[in-house]
BALOBA-1460 file (C-alpha; in Angstrom, 3 decimals):
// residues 360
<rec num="1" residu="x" x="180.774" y="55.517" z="57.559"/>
<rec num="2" residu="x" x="178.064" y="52.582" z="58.238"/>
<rec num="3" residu="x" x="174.505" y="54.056" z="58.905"/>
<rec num="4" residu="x" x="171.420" y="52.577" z="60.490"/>
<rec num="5" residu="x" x="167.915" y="53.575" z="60.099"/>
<rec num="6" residu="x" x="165.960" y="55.312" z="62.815"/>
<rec num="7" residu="x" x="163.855" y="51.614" z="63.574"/>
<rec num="8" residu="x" x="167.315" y="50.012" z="63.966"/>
<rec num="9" residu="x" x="168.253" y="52.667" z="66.457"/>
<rec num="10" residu="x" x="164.756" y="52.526" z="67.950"/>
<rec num="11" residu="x" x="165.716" y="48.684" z="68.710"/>
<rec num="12" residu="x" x="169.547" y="49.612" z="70.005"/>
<rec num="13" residu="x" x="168.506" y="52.506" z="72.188"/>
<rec num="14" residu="x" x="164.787" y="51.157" z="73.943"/>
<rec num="15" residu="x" x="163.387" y="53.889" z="72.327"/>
<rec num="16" residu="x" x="160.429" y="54.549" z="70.135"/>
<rec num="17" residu="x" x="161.385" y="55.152" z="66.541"/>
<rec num="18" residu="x" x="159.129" y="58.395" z="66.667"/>
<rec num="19" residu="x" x="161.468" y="59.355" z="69.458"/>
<rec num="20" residu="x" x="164.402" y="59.304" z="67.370"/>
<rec num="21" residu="x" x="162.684" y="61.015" z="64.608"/>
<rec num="22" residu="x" x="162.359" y="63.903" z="67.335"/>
<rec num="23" residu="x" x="165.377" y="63.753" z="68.550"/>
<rec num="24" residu="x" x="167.568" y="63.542" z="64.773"/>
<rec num="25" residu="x" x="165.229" y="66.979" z="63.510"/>
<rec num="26" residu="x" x="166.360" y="69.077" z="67.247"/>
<rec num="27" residu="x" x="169.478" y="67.818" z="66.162"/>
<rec num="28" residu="x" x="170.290" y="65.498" z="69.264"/>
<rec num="29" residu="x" x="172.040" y="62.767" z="67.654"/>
<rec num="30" residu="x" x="175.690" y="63.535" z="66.138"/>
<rec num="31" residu="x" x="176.057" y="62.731" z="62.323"/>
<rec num="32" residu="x" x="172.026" y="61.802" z="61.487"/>
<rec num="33" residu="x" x="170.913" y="62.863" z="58.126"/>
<rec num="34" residu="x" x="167.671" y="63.042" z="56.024"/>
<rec num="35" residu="x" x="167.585" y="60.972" z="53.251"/>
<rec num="36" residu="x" x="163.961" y="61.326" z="51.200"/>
<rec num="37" residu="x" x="161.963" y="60.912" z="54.250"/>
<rec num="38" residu="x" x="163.988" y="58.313" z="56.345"/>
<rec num="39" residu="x" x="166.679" y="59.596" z="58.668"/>
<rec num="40" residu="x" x="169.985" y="57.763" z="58.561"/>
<rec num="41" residu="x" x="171.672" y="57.692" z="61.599"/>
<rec num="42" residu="x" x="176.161" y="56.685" z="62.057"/>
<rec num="43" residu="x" x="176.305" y="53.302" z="63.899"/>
<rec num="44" residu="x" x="178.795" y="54.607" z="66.018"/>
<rec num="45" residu="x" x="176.304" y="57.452" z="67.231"/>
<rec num="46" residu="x" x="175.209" y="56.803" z="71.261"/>
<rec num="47" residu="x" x="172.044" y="57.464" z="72.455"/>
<rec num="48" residu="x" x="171.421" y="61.091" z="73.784"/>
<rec num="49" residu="x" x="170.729" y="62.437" z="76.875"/>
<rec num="50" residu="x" x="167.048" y="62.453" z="77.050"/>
<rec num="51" residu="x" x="165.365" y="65.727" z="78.331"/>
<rec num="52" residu="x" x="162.181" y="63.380" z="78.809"/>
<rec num="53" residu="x" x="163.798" y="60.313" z="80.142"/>
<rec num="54" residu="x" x="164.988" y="62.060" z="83.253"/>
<rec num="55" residu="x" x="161.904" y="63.100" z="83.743"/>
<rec num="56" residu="x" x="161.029" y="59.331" z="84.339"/>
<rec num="57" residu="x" x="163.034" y="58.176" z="87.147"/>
<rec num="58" residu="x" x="161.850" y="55.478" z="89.104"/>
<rec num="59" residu="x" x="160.073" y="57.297" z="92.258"/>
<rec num="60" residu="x" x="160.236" y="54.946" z="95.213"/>
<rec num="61" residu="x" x="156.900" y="54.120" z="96.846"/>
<rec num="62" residu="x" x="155.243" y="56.143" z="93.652"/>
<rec num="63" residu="x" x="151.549" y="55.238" z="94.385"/>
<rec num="64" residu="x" x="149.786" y="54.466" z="91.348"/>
<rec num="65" residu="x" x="145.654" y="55.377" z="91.025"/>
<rec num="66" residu="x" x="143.308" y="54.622" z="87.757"/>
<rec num="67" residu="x" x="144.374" y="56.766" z="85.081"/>
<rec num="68" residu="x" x="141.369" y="57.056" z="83.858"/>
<rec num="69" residu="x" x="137.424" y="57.598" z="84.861"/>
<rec num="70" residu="x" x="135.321" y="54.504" z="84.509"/>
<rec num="71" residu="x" x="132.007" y="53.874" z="84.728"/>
<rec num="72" residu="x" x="131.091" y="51.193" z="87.768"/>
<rec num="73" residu="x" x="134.894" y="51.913" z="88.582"/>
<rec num="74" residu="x" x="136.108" y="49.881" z="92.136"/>
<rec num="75" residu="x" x="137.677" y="53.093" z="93.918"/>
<rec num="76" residu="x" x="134.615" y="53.773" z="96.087"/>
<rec num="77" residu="x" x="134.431" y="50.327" z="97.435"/>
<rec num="78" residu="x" x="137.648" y="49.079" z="96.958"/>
<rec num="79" residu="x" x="137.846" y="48.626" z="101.285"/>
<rec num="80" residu="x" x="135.217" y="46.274" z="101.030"/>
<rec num="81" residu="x" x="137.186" y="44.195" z="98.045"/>
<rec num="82" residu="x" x="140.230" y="44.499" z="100.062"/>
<rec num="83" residu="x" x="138.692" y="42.498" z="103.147"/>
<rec num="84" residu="x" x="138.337" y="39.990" z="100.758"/>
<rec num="85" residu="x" x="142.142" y="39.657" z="99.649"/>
<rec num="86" residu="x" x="142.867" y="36.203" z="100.236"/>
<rec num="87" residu="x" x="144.988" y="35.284" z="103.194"/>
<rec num="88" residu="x" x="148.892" y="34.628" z="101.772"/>
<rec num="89" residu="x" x="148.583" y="36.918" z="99.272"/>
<rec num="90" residu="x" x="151.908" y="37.754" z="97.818"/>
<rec num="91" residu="x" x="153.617" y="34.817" z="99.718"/>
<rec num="92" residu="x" x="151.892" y="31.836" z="99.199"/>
<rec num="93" residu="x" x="149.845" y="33.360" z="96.651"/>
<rec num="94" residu="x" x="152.142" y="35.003" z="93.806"/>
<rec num="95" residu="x" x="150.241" y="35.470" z="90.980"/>
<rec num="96" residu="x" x="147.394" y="37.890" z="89.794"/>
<rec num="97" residu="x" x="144.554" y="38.036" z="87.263"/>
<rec num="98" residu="x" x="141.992" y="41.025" z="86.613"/>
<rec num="99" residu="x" x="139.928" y="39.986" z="83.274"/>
<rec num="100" residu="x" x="137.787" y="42.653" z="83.301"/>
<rec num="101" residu="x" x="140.503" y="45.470" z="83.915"/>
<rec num="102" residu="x" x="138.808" y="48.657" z="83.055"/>
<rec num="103" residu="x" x="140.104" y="51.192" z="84.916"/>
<rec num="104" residu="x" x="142.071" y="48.989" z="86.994"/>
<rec num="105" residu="x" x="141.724" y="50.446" z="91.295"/>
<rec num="106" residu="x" x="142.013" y="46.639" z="92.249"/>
<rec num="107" residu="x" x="144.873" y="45.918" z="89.892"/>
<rec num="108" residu="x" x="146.283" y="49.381" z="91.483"/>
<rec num="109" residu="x" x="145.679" y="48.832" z="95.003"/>
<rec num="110" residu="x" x="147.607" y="45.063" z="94.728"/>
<rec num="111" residu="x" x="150.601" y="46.078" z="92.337"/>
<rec num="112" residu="x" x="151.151" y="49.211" z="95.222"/>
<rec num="113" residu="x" x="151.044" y="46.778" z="98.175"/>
<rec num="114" residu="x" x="152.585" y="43.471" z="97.265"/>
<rec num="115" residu="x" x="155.276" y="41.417" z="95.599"/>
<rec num="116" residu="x" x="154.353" y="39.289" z="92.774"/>
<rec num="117" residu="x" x="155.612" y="36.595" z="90.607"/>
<rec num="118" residu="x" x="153.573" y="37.130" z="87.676"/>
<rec num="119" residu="x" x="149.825" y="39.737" z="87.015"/>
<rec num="120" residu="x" x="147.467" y="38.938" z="83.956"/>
<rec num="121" residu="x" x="145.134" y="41.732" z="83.198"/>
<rec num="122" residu="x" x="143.128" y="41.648" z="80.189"/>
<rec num="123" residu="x" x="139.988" y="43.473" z="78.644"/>
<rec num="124" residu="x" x="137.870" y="43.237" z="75.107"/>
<rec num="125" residu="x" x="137.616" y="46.920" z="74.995"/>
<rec num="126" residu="x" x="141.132" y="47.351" z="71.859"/>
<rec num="127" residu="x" x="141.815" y="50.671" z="72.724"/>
<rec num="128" residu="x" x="141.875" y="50.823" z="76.593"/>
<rec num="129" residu="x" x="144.471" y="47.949" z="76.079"/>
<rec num="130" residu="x" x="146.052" y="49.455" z="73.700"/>
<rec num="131" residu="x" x="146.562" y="52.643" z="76.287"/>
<rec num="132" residu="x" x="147.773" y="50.506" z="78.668"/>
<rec num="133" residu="x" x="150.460" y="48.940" z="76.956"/>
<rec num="134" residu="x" x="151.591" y="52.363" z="75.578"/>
<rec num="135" residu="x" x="151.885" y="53.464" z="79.100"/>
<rec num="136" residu="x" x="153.739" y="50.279" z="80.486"/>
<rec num="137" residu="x" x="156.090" y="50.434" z="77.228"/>
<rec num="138" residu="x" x="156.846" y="54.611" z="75.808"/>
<rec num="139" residu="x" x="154.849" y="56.746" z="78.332"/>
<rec num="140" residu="x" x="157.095" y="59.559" z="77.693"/>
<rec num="141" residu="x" x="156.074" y="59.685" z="74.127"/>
<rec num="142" residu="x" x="152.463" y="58.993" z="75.158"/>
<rec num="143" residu="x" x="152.759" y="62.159" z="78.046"/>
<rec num="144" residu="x" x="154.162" y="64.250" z="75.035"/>
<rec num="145" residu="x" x="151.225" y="63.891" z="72.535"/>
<rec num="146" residu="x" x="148.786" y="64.357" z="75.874"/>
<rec num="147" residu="x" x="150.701" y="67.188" z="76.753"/>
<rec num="148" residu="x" x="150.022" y="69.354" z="73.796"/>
<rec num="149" residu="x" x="146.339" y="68.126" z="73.517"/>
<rec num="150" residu="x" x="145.709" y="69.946" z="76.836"/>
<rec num="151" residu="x" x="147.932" y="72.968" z="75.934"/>
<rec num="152" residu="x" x="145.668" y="73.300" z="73.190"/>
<rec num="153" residu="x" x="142.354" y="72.423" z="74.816"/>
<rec num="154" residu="x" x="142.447" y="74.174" z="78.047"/>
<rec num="155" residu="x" x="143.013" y="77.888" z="76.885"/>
<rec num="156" residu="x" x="139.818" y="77.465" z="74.375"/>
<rec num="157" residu="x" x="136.100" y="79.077" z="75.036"/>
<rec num="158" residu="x" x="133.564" y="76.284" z="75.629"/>
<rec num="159" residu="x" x="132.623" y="76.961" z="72.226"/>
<rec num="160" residu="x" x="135.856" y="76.223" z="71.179"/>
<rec num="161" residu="x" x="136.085" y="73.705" z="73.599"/>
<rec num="162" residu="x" x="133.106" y="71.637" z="71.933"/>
<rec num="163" residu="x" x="134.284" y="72.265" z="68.314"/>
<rec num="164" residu="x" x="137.821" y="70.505" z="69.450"/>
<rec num="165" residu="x" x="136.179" y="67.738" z="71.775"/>
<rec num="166" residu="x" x="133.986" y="66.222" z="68.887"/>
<rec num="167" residu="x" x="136.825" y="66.885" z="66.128"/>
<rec num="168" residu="x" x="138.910" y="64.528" z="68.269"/>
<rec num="169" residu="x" x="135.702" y="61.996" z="68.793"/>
<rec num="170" residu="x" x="135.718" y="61.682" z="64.939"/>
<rec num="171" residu="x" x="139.354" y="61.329" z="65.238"/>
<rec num="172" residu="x" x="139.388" y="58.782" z="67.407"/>
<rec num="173" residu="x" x="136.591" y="56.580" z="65.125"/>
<rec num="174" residu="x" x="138.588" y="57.403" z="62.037"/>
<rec num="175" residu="x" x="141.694" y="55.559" z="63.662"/>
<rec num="176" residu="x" x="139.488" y="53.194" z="65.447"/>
<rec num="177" residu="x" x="137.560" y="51.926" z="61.998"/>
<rec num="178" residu="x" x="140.930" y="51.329" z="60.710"/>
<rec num="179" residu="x" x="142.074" y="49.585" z="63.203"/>
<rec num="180" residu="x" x="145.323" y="52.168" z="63.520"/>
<rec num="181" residu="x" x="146.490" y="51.251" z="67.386"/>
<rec num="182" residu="x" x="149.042" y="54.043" z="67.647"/>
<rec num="183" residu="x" x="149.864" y="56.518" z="70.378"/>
<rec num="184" residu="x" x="147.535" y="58.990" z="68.563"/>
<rec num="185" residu="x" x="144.394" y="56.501" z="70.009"/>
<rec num="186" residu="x" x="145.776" y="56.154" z="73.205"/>
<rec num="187" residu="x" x="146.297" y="59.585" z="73.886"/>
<rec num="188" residu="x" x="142.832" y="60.306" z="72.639"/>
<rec num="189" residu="x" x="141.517" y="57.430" z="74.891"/>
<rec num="190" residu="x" x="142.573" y="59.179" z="77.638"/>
<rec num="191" residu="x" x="141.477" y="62.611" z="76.265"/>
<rec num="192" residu="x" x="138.235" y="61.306" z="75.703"/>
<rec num="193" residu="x" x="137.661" y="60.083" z="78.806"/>
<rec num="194" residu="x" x="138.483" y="63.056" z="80.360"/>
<rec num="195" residu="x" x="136.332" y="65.404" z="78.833"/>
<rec num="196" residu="x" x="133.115" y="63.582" z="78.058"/>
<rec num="197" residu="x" x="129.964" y="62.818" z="79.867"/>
<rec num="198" residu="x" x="130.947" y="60.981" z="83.110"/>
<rec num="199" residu="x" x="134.073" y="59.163" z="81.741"/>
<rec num="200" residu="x" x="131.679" y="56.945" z="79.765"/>
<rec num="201" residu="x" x="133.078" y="54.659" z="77.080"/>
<rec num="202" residu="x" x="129.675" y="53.892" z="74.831"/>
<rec num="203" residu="x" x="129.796" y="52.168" z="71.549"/>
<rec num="204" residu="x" x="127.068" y="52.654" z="69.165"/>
<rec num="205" residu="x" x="126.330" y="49.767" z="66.490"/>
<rec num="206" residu="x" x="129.163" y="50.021" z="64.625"/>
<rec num="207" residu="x" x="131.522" y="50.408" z="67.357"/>
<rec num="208" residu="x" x="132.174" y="54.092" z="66.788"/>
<rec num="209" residu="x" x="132.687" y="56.085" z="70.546"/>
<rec num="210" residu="x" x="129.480" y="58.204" z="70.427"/>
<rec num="211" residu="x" x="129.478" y="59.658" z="74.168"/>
<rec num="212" residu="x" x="129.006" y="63.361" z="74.305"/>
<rec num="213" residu="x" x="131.099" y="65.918" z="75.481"/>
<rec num="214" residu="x" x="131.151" y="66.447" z="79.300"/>
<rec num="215" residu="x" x="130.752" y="69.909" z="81.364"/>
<rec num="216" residu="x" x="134.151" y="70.045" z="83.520"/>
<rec num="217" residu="x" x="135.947" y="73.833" z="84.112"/>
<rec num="218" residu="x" x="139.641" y="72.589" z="84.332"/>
<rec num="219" residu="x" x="139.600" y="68.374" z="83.741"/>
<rec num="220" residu="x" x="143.265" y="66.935" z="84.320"/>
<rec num="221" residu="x" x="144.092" y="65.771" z="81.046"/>
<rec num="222" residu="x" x="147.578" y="64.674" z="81.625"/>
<rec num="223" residu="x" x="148.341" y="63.735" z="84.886"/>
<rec num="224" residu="x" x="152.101" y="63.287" z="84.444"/>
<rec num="225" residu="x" x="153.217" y="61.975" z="88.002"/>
<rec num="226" residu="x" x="150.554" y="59.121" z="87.898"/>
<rec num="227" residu="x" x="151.182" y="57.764" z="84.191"/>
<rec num="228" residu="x" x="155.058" y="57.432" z="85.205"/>
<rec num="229" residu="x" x="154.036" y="55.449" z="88.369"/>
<rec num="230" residu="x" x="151.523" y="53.751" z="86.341"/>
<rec num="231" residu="x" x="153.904" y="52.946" z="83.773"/>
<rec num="232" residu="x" x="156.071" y="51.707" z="86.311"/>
<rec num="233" residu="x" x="153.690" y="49.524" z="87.979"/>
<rec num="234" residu="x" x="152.932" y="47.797" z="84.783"/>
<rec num="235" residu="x" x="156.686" y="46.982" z="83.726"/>
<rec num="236" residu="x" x="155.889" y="43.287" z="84.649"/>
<rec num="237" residu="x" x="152.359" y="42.961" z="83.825"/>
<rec num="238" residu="x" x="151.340" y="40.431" z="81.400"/>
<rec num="239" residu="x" x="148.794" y="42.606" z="78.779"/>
<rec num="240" residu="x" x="146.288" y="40.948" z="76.990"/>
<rec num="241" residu="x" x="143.368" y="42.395" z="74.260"/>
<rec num="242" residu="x" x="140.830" y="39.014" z="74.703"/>
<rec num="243" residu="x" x="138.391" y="37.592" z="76.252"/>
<rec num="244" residu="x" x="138.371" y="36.779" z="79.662"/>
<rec num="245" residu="x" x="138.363" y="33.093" z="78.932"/>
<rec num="246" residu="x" x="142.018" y="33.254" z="77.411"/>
<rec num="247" residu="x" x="142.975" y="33.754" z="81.237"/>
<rec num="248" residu="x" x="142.473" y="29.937" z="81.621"/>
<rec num="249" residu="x" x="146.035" y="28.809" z="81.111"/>
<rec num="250" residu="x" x="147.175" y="31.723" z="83.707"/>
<rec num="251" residu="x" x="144.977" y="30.995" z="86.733"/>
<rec num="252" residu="x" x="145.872" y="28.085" z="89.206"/>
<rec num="253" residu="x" x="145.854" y="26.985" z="92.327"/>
<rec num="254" residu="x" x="148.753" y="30.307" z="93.286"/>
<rec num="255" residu="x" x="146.221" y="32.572" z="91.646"/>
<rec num="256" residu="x" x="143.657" y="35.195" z="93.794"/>
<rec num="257" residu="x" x="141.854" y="36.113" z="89.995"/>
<rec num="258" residu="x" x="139.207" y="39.405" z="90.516"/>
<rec num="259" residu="x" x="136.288" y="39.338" z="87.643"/>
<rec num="260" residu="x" x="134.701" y="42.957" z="87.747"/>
<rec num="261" residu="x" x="132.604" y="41.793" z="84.110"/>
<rec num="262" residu="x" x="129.666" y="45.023" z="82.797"/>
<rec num="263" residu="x" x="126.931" y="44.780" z="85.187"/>
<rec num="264" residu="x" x="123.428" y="43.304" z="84.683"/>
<rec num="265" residu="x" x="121.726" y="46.092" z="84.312"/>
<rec num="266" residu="x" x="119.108" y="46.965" z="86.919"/>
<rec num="267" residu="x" x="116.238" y="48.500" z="84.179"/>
<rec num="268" residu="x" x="115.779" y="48.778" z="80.708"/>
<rec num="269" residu="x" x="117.107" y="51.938" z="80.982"/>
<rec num="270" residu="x" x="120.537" y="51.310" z="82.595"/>
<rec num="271" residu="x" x="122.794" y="49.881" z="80.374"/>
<rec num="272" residu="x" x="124.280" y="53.305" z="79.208"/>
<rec num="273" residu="x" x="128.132" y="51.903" z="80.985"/>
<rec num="274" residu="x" x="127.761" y="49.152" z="78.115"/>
<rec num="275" residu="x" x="131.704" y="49.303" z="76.212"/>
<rec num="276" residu="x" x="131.411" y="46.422" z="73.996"/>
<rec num="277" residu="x" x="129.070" y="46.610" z="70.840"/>
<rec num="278" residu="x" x="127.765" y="43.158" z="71.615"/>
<rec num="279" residu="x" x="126.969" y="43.709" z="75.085"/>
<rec num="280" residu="x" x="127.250" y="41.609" z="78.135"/>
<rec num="281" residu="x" x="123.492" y="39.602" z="78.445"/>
<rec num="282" residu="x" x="121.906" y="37.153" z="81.067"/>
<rec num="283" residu="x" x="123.614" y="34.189" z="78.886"/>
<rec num="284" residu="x" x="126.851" y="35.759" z="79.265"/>
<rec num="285" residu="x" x="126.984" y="36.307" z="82.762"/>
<rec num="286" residu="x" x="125.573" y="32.668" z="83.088"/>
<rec num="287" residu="x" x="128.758" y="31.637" z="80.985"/>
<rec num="288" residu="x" x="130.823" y="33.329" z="83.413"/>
<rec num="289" residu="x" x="129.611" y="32.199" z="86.455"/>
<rec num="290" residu="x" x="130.621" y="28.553" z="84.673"/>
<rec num="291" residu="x" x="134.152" y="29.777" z="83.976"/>
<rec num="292" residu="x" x="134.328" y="30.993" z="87.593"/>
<rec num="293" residu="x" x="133.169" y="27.937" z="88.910"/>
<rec num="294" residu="x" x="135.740" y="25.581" z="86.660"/>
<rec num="295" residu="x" x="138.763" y="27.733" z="88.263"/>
<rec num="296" residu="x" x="137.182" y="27.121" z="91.494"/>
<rec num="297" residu="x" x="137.886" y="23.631" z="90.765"/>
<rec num="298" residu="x" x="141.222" y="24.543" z="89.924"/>
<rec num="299" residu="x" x="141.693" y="25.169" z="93.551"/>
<rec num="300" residu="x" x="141.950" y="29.757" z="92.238"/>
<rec num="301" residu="x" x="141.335" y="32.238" z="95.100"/>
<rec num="302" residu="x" x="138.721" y="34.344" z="93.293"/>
<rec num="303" residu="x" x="136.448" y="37.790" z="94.147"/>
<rec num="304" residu="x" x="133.881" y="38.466" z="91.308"/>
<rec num="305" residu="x" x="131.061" y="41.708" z="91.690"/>
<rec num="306" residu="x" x="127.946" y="42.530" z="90.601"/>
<rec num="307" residu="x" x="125.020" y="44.592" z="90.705"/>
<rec num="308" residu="x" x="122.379" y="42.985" z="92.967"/>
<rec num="309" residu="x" x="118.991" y="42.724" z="91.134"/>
<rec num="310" residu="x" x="117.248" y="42.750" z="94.355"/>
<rec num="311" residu="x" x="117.516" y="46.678" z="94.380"/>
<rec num="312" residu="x" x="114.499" y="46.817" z="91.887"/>
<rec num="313" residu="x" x="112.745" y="43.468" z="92.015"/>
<rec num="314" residu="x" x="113.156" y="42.059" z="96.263"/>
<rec num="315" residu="x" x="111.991" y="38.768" z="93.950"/>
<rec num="316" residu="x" x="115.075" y="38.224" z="91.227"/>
<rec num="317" residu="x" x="117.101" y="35.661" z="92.533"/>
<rec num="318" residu="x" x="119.278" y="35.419" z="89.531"/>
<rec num="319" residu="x" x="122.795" y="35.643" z="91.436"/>
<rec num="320" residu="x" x="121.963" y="34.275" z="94.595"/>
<rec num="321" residu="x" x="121.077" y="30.921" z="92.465"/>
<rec num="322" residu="x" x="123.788" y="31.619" z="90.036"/>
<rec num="323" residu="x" x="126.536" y="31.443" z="92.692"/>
<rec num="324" residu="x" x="124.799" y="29.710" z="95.176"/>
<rec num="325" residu="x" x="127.627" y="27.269" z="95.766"/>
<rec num="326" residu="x" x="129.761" y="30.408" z="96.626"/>
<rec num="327" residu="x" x="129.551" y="33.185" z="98.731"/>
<rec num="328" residu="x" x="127.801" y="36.325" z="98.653"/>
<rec num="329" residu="x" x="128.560" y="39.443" z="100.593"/>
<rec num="330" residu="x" x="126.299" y="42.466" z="99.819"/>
<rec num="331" residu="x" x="127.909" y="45.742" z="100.308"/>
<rec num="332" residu="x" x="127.129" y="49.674" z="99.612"/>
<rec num="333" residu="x" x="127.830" y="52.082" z="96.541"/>
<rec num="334" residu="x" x="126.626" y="55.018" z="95.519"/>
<rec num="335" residu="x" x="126.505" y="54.790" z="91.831"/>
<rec num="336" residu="x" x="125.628" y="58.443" z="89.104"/>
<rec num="337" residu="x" x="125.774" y="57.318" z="86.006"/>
<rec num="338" residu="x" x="122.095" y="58.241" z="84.889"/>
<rec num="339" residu="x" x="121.748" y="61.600" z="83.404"/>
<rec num="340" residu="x" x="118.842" y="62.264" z="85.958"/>
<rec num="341" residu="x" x="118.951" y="62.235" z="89.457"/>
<rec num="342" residu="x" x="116.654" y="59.783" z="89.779"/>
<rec num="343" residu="x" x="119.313" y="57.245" z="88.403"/>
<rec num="344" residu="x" x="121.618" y="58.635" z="91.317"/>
<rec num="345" residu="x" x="121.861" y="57.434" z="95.330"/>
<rec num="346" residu="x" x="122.943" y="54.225" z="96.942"/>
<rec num="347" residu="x" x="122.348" y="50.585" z="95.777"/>
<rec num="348" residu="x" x="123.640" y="47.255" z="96.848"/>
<rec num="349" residu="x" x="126.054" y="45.468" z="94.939"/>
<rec num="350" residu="x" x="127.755" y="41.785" z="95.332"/>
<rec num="351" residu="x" x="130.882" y="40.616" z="96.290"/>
<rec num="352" residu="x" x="130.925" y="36.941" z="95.129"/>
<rec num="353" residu="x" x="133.922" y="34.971" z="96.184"/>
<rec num="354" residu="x" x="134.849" y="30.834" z="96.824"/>
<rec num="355" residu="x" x="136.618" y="31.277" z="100.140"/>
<rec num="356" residu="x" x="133.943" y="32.732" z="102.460"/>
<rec num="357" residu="x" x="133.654" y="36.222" z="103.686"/>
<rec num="358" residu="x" x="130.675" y="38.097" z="105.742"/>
<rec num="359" residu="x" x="127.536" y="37.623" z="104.211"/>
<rec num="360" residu="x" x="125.467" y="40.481" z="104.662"/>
């Protein structure tokens, strides 16, 4: 009898070789045997029913939401964005491109309401790509390991609780230090941002996730129904770890692009949403705006946002000048990420795009 190893079955069946690990020790697969620590597996074996697969039936009309918190996330003013859709999107216009995905309500709201040729999304932040790929390509084995972190987390005494939150922090930095992008870090991405302060993703100097622990009764750790349409969503979706310059070769003239980069901060004191060790300064966001303005040429349909600096200094014209060939719409959001409630309320924010709009 000829045999094949579980990574040659992994590439037969479309499934994960840790999946057919699981399923050759419950026995699943007809004839698969142990050898040292490899399982060896008859060539004439079929792929099992899967328990889990079934579970993961396409659901028509399956809206898909952010699957995780984000700081400065689009959900609250995602109306105003949509008024800006350009006109002949998904006909005329049949492509998409989010840079700056983070938690991804615009990329949401256009994958659940039209037909595309071909979506781009790409961040710097490693291991929120990393999640998302792991959700477009083996959710089920993603929803398992998330599964039993929440079995195991809910049930505990805050005491507990906090002793298992920062064990899996250090986790997390362990596997992100060396560079180990496995499901482990994506489900502890997703943990992570689930339990700690505000859904924050902070670096500190050398890159390690330092955010503390939030203060939530019953937080929704694994939110089954929305990963699968998620996942499903994202079957077609180009997914990129880079920066958002490597979108150059994807963005044309069929393109509506959206570029939602880390805020300018509005004080010293509010750049806690910061994600990437090197930050995002005034020279960066001047380097954008010159990136935004070369697709422009390009004849792109593009939305970008902001923070307006005009909610502290009435006097800081740095956007309006910035993109003063473009058009600015400023709109409402409440924003609480400040630990005080002074940092809390409604602020004005921009809407930047090269096709017009209602300026406010």
């Amino acid at each position: 009898m000829e045999f094949m190893t579980a990574k040659e079955a992994s590439a037969k069946w479309g499934i994960s070789q840790r999946r057919v690990a699981v399923l050759c020790s419950e026995n699943r697969i007809d004839g698969a045997e142990m050898l040292g620590k490899m399982w060896l597996i008859p060539k004439t074996a079929t792929k099992p029913d899967d328990a889990r697969s079934l579970r993961f039936q396409p659901i028509e009309n399956l809206a898909a939401k952010p699957f995780i918190k984000w700081a400065g996330g689009k959900a609250q003013i995602l109306e105003e964005i949509r008024r800006l859709y350009p006109s002949g999107l998904g006909t005329k216009i049949t492509k998409y491109a989010e840079p700056f995905v983070g938690g991804g309500a615009v990329l949401f709201d256009i994958l659940s309401k039209y037909e595309l040729d071909e979506v781009y999304i790409s961040d710097v932040n490693q291991e929120l790509i990393t999640t998302y790929t792991y959700i477009r390509d083996d959710a089920p084995m993603l929803i398992d390991v998330l599964m039993k972190m929440e079995q195991e987390y809910l049930p505990l005494s805050d005491d507990k609780r906090k002793a298992y939150y920062y064990e899996m922090r250090d986790k997390f930095n362990l596997l992100k230090s060396a560079n180990d992008m496995s499901v482990d870090i994506a489900a502890l991405f997703i943990f992570l941002n689930r339990t700690c302060f505000n859904g924050l993703y902070r670096v500190n100097g050398k890159g390690g996730f330092n955010v503390p622990m939030g203060s939530y009764k019953n937080p929704t750790i694994c939110d089954e129904s929305n990963l699968q349409a998620v996942s499903e969503r994202l079957q077609n979706v180009s997914i990129v770890c880079g920066d958002y310059r490597e979108s150059r070769s994807f963005i044309d003239k069929n393109t509506f692009a959206y570029f939602d980069p880390p805020y300018r901060p509005l004080s010293d004191t509010a750049s806690f949403t910061s994600y990437a060790r090197d930050g995002f300064d005034d020279k960066k966001q001047v380097e954008l705006a010159r990136y935004i303005k070369d697709l422009n040429r390009k004849g792109a349909h593009i939305v970008a946002s902001n923070s307006d600096p005009k909610n502290t200094n009435e006097s800081d014209n740095f956007f309006d000048e910035l993109y003063n060939s473009l058009s600015i719409a400023r709109i409402s959001a409440s924003r609480a990420i400040n630990s005080v409630g002074a940092g809390r309320g409604r602020v004005s924010e921009l809407l930047i795009s090269n096709y017009g709009g209602v300026r406010a």
